[in-house]
PyMOL Python script that loads the backbone (N, CA, C, O; Angstrom):
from pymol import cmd

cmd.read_pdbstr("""\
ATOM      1  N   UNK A   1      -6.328  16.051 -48.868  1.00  0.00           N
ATOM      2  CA  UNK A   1      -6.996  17.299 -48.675  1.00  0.00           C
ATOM      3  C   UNK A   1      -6.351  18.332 -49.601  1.00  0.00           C
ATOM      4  O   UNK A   1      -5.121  18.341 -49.562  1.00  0.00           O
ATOM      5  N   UNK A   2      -7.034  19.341 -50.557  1.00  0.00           N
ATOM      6  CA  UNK A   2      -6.699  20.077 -51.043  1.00  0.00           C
ATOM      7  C   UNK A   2      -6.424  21.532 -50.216  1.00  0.00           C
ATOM      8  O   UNK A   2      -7.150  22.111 -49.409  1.00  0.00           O
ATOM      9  N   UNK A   3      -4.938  21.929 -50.798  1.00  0.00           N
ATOM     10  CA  UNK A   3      -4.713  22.888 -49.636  1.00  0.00           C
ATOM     11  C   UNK A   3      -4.939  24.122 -50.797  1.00  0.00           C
ATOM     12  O   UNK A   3      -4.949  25.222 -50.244  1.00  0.00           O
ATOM     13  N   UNK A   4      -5.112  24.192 -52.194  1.00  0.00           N
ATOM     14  CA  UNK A   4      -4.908  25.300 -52.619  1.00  0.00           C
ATOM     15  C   UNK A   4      -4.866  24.437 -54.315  1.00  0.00           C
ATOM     16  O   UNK A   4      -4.614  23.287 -54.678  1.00  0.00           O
ATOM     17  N   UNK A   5      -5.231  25.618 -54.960  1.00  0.00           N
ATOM     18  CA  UNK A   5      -5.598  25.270 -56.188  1.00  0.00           C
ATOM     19  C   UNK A   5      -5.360  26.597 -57.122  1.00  0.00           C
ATOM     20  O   UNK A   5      -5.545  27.715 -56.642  1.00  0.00           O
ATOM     21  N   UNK A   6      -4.916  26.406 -58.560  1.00  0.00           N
ATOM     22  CA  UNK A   6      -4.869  27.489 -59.407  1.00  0.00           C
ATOM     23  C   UNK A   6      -4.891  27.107 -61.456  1.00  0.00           C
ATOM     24  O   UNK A   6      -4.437  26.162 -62.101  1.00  0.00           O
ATOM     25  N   UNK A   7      -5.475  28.086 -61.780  1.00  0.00           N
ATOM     26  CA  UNK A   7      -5.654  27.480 -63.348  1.00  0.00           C
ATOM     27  C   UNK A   7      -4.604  28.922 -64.133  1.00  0.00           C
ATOM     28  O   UNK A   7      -4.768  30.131 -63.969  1.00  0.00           O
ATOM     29  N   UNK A   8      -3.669  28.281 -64.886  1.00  0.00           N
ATOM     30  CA  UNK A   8      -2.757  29.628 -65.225  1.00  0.00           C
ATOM     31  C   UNK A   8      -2.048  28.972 -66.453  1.00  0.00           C
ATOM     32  O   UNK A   8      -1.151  28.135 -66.558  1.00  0.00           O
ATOM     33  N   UNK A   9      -3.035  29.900 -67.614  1.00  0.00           N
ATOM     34  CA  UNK A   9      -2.305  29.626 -69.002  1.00  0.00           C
ATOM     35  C   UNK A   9      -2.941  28.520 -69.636  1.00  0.00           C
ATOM     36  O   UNK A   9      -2.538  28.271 -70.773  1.00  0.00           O
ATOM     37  N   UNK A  10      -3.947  27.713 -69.111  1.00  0.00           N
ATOM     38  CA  UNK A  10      -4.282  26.746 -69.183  1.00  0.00           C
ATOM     39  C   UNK A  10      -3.950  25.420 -68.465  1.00  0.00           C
ATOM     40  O   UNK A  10      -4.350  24.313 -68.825  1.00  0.00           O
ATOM     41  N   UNK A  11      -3.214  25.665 -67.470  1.00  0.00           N
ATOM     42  CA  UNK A  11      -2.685  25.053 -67.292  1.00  0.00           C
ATOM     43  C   UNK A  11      -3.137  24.558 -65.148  1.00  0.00           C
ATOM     44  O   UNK A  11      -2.936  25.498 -64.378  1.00  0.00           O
ATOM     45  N   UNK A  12      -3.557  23.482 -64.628  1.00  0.00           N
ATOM     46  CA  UNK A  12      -4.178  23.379 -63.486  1.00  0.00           C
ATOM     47  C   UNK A  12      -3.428  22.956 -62.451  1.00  0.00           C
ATOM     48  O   UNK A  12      -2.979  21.810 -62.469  1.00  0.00           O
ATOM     49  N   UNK A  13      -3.227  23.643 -61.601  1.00  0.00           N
ATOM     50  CA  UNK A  13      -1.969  23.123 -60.576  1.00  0.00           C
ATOM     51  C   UNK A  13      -2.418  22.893 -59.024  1.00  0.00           C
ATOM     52  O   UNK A  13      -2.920  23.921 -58.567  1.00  0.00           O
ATOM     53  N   UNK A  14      -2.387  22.197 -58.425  1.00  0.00           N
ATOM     54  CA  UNK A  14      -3.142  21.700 -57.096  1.00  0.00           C
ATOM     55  C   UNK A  14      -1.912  21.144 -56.506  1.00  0.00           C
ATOM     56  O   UNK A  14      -1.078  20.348 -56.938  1.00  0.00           O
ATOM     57  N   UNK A  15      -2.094  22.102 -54.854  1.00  0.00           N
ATOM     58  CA  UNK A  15      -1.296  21.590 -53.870  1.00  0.00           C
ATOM     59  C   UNK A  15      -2.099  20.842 -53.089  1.00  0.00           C
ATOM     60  O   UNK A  15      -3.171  21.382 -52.819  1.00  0.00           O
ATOM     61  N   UNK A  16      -1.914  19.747 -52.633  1.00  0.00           N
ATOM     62  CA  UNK A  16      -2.832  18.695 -51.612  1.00  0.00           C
ATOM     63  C   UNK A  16      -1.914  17.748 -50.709  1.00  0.00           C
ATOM     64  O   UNK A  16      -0.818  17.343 -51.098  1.00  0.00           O
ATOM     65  N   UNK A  17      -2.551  17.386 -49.270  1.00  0.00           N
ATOM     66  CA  UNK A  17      -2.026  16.671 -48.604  1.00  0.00           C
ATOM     67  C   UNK A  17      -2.427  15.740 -48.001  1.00  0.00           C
ATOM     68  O   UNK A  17      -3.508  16.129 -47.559  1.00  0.00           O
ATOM     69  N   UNK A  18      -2.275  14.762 -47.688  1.00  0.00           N
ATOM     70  CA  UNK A  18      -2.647  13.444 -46.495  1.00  0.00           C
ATOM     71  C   UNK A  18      -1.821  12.975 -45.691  1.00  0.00           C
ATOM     72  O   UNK A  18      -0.616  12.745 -45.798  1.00  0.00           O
ATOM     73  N   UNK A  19      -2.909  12.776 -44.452  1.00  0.00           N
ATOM     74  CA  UNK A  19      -2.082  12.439 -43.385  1.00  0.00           C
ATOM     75  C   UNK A  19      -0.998  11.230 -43.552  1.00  0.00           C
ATOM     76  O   UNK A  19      -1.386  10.413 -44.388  1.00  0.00           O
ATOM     77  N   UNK A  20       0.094  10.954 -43.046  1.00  0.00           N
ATOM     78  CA  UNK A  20       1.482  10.599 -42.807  1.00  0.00           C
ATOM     79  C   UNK A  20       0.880   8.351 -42.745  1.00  0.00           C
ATOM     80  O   UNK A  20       1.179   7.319 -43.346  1.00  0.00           O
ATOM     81  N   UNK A  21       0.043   8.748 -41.726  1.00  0.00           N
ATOM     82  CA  UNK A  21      -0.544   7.371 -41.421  1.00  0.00           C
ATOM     83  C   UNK A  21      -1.532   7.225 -41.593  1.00  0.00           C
ATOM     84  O   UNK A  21      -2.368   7.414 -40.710  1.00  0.00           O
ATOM     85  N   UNK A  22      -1.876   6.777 -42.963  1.00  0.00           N
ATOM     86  CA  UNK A  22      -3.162   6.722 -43.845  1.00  0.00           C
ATOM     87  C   UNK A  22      -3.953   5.543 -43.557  1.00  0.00           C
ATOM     88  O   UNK A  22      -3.210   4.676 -43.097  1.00  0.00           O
ATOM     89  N   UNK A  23      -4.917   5.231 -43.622  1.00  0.00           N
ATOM     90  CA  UNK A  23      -5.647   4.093 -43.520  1.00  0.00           C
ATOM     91  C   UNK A  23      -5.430   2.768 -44.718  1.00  0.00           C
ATOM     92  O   UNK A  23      -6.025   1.691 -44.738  1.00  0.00           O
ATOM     93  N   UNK A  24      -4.358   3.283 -45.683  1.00  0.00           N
ATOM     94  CA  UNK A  24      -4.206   2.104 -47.121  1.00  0.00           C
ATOM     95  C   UNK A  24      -2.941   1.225 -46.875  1.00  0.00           C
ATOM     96  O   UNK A  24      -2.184   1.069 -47.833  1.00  0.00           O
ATOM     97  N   UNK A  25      -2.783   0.918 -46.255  1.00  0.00           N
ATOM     98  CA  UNK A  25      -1.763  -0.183 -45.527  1.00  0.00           C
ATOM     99  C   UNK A  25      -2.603  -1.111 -45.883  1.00  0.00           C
ATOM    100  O   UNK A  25      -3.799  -1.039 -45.599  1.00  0.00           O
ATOM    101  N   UNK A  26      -1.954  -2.330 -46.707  1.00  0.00           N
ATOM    102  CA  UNK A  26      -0.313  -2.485 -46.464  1.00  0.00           C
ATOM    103  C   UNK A  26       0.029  -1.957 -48.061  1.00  0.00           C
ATOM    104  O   UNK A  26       1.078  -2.340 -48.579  1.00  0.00           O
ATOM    105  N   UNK A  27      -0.954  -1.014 -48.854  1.00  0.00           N
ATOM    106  CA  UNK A  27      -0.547  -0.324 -50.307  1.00  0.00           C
ATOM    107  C   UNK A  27       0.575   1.065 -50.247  1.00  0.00           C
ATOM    108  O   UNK A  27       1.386   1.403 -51.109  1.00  0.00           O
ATOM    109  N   UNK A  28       0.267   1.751 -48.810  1.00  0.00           N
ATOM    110  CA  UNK A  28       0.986   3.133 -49.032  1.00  0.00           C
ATOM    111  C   UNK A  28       2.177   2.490 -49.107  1.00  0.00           C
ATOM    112  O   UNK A  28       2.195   1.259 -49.101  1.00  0.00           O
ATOM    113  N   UNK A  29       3.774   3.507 -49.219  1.00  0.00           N
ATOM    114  CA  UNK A  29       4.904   3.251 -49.212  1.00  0.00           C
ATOM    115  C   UNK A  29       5.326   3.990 -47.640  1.00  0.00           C
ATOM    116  O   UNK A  29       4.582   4.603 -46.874  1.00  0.00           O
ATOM    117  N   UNK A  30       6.481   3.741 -47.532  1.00  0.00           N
ATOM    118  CA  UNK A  30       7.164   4.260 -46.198  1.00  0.00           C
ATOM    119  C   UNK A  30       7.912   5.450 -46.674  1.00  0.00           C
ATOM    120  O   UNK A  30       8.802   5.443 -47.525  1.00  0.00           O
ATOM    121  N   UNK A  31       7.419   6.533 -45.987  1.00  0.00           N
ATOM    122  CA  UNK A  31       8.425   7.679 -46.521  1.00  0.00           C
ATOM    123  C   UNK A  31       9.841   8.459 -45.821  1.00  0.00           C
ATOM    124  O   UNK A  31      10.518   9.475 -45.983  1.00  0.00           O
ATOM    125  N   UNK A  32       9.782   7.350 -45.019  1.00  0.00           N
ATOM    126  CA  UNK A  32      11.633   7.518 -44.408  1.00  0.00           C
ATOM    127  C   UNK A  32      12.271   7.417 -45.524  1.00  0.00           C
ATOM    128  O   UNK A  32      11.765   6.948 -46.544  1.00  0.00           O
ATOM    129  N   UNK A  33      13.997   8.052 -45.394  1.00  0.00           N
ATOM    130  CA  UNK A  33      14.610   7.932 -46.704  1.00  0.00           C
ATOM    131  C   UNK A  33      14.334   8.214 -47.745  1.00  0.00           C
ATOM    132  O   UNK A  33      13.476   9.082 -47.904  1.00  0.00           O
ATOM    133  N   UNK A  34      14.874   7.671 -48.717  1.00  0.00           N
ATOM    134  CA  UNK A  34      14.949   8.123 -50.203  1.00  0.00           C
ATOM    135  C   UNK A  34      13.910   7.128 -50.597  1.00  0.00           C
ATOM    136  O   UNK A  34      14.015   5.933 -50.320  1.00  0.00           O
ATOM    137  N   UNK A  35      12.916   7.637 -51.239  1.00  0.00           N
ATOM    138  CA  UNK A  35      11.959   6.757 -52.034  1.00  0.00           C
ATOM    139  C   UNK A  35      11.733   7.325 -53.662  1.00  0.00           C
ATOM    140  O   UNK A  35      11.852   8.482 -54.066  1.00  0.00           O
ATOM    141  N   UNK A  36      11.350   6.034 -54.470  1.00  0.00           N
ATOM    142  CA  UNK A  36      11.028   6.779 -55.610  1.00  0.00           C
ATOM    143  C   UNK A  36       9.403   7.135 -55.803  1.00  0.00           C
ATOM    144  O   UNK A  36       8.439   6.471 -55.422  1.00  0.00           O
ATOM    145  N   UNK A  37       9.426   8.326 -56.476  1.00  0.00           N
ATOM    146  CA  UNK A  37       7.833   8.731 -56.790  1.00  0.00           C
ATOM    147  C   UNK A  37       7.802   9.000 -58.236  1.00  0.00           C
ATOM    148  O   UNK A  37       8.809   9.253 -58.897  1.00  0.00           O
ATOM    149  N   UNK A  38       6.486   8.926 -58.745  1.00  0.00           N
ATOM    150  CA  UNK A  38       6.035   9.256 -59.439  1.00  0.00           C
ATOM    151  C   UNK A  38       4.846  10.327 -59.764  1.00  0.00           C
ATOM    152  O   UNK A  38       3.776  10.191 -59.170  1.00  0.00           O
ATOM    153  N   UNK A  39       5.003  11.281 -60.603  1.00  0.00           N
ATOM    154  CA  UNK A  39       4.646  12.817 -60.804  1.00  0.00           C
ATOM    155  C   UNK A  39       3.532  12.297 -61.743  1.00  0.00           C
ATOM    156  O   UNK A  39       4.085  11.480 -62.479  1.00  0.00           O
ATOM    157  N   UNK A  40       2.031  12.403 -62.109  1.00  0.00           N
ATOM    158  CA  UNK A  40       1.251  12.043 -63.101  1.00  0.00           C
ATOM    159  C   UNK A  40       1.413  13.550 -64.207  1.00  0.00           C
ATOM    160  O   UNK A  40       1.012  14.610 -63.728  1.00  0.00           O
ATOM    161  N   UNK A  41       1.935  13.558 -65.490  1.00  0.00           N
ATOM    162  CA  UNK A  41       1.775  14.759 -65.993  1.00  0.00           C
ATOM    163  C   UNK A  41      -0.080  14.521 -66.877  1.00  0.00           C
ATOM    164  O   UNK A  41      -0.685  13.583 -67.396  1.00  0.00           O
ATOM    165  N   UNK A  42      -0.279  15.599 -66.676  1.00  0.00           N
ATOM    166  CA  UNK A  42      -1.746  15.725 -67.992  1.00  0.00           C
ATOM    167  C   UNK A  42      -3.030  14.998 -66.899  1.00  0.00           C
ATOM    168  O   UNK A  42      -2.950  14.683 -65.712  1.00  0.00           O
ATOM    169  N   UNK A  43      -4.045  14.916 -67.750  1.00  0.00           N
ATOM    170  CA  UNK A  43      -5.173  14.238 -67.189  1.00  0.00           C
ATOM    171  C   UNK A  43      -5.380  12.715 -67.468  1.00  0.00           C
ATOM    172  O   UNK A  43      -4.667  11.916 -68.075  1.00  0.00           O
ATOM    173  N   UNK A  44      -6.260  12.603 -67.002  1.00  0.00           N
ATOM    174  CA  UNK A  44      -6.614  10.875 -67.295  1.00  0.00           C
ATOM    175  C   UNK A  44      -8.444  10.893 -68.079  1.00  0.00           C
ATOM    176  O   UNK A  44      -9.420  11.538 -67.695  1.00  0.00           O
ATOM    177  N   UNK A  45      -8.340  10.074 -69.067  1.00  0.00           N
ATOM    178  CA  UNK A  45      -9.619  10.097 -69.623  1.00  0.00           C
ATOM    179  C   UNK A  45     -10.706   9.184 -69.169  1.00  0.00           C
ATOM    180  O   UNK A  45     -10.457   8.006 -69.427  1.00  0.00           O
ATOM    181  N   UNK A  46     -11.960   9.417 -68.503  1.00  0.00           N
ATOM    182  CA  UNK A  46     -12.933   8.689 -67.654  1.00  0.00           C
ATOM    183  C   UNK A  46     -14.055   8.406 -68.847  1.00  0.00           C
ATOM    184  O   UNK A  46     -14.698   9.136 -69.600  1.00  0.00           O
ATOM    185  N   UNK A  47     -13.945   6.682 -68.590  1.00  0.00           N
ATOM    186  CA  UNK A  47     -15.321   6.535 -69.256  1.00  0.00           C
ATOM    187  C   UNK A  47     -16.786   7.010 -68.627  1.00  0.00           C
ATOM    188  O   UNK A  47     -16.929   7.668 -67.597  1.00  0.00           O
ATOM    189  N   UNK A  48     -17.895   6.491 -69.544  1.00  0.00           N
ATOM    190  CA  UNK A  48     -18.795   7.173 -69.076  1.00  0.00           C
ATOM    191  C   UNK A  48     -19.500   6.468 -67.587  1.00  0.00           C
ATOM    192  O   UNK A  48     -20.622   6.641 -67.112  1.00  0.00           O
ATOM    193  N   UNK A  49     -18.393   5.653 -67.115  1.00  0.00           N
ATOM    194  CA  UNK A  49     -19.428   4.441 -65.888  1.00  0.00           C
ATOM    195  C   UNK A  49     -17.983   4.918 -64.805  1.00  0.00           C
ATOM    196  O   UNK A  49     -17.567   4.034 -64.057  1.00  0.00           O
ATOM    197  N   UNK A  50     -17.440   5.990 -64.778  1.00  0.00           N
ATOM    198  CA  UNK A  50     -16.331   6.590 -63.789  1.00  0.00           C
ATOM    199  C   UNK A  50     -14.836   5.799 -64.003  1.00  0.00           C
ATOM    200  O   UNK A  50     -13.870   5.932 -63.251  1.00  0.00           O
ATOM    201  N   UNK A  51     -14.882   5.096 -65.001  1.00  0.00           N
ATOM    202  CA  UNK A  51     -13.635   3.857 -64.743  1.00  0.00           C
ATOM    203  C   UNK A  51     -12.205   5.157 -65.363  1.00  0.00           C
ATOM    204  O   UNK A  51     -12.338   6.113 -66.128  1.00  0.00           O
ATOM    205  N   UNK A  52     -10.957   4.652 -64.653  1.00  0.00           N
ATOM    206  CA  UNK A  52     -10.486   5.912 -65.043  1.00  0.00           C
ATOM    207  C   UNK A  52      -9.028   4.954 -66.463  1.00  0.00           C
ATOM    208  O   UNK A  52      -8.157   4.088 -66.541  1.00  0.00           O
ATOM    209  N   UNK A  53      -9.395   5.479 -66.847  1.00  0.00           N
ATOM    210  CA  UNK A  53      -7.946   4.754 -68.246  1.00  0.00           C
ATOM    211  C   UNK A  53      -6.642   5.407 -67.997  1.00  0.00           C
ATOM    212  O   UNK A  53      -6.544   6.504 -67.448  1.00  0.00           O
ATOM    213  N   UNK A  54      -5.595   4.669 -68.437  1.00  0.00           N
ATOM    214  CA  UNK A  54      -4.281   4.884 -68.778  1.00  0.00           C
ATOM    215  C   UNK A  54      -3.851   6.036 -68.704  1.00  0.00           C
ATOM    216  O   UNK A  54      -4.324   6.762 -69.579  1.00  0.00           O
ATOM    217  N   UNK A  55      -2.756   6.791 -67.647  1.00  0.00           N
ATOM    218  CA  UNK A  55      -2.549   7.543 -68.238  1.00  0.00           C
ATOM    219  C   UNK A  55      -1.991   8.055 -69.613  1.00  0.00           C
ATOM    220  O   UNK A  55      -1.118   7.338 -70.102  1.00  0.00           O
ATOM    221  N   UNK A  56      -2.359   9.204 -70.334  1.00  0.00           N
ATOM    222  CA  UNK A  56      -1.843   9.041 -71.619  1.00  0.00           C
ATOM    223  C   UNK A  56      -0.678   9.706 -72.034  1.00  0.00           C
ATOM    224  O   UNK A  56      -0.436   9.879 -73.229  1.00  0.00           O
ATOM    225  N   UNK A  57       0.135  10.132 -71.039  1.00  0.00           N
ATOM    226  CA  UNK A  57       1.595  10.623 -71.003  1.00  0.00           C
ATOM    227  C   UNK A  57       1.915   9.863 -69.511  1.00  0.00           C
ATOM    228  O   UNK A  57       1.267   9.588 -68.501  1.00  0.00           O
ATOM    229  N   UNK A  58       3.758   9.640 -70.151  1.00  0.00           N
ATOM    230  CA  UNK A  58       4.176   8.741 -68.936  1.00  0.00           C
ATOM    231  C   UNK A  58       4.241   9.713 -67.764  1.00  0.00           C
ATOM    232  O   UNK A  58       4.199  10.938 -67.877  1.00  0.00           O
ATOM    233  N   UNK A  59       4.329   9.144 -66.817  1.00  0.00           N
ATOM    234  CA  UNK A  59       4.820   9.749 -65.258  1.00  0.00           C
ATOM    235  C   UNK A  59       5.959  10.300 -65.233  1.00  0.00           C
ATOM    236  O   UNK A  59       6.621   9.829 -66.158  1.00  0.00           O
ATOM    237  N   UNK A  60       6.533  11.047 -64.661  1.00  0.00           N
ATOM    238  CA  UNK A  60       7.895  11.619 -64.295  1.00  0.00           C
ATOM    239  C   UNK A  60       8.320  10.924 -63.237  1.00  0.00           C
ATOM    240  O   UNK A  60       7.848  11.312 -62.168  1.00  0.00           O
ATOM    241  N   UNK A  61       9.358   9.656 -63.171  1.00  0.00           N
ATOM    242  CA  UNK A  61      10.010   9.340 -61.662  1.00  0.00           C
ATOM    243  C   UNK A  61      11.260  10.149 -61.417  1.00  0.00           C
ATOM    244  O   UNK A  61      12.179  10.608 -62.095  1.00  0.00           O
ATOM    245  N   UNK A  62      10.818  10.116 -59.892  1.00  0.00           N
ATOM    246  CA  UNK A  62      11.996  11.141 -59.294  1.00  0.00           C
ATOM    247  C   UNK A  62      12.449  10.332 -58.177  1.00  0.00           C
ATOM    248  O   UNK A  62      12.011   9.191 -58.325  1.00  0.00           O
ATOM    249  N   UNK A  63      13.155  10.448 -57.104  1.00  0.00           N
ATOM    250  CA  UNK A  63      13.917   9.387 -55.838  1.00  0.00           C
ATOM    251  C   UNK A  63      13.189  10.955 -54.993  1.00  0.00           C
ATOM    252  O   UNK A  63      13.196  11.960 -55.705  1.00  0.00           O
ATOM    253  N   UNK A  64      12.889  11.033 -54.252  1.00  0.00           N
ATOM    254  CA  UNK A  64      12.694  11.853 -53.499  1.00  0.00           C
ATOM    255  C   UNK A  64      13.162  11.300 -51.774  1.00  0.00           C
ATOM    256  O   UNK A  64      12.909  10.350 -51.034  1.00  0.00           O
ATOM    257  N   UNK A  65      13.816  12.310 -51.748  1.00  0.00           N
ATOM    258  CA  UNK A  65      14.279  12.336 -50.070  1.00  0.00           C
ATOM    259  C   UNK A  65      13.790  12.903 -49.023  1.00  0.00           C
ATOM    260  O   UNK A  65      14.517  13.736 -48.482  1.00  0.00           O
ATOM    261  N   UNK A  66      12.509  12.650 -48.453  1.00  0.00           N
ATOM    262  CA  UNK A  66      12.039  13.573 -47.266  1.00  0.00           C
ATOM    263  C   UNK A  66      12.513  14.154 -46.383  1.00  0.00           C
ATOM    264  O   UNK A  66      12.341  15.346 -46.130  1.00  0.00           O
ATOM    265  N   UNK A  67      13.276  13.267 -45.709  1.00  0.00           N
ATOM    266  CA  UNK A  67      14.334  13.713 -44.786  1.00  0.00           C
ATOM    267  C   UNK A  67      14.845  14.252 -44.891  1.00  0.00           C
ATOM    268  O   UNK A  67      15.151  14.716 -43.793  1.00  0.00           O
ATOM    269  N   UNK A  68      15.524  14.860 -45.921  1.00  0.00           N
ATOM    270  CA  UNK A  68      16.179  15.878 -46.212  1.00  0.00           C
ATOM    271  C   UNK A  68      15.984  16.711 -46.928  1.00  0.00           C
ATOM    272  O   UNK A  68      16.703  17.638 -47.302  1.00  0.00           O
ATOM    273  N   UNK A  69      14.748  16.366 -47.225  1.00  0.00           N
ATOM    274  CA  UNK A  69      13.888  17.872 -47.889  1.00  0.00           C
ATOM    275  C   UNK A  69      14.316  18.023 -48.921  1.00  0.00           C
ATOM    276  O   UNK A  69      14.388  19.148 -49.416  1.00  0.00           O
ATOM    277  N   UNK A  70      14.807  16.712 -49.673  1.00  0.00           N
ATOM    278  CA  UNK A  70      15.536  17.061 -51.241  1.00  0.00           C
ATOM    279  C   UNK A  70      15.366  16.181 -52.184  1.00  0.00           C
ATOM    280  O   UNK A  70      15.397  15.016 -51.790  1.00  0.00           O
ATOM    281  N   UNK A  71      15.101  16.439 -53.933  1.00  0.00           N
ATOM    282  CA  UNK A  71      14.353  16.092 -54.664  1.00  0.00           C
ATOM    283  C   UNK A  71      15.489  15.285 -55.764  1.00  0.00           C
ATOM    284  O   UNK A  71      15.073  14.724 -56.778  1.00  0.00           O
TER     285      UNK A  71
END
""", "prot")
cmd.dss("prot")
cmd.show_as("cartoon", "prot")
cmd.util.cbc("prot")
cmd.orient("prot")
């Protein structure tokens, strides 16, 4: 769910959330502890039949810690 959205400088920034216990089991991850994530920077280019390609800049991984609210 998108909680909020903004375009600044060119640039598009979207806060969004989903519920904790998602229906994509057994794909989601467990977010107790320290997990690693990945940040998508830039867009993704869609052919013309919706298929979505590569992103074309790498991801940013980070370990993120929920539990402790620290990055």
């Amino acid at each position: 769910m998108v909680q909020s959205s903004r375009v600044e400088g060119g640039t598009v920034s979207v806060t969004f959330s989903r519920p904790v216990n998602s229906v994509e089991f057994p794909y989601d991850s467990s977010l107790l502890g320290c997990q690693p994530w990945q940040f998508v920077v830039g867009l993704n280019r869609m052919a013309p039949n919706g298929e979505l390609h590569h992103h074309t800049r790498t991801p940013v991984h980070q370990t993120v810690c929920i539990d402790e609210c620290r990055i």
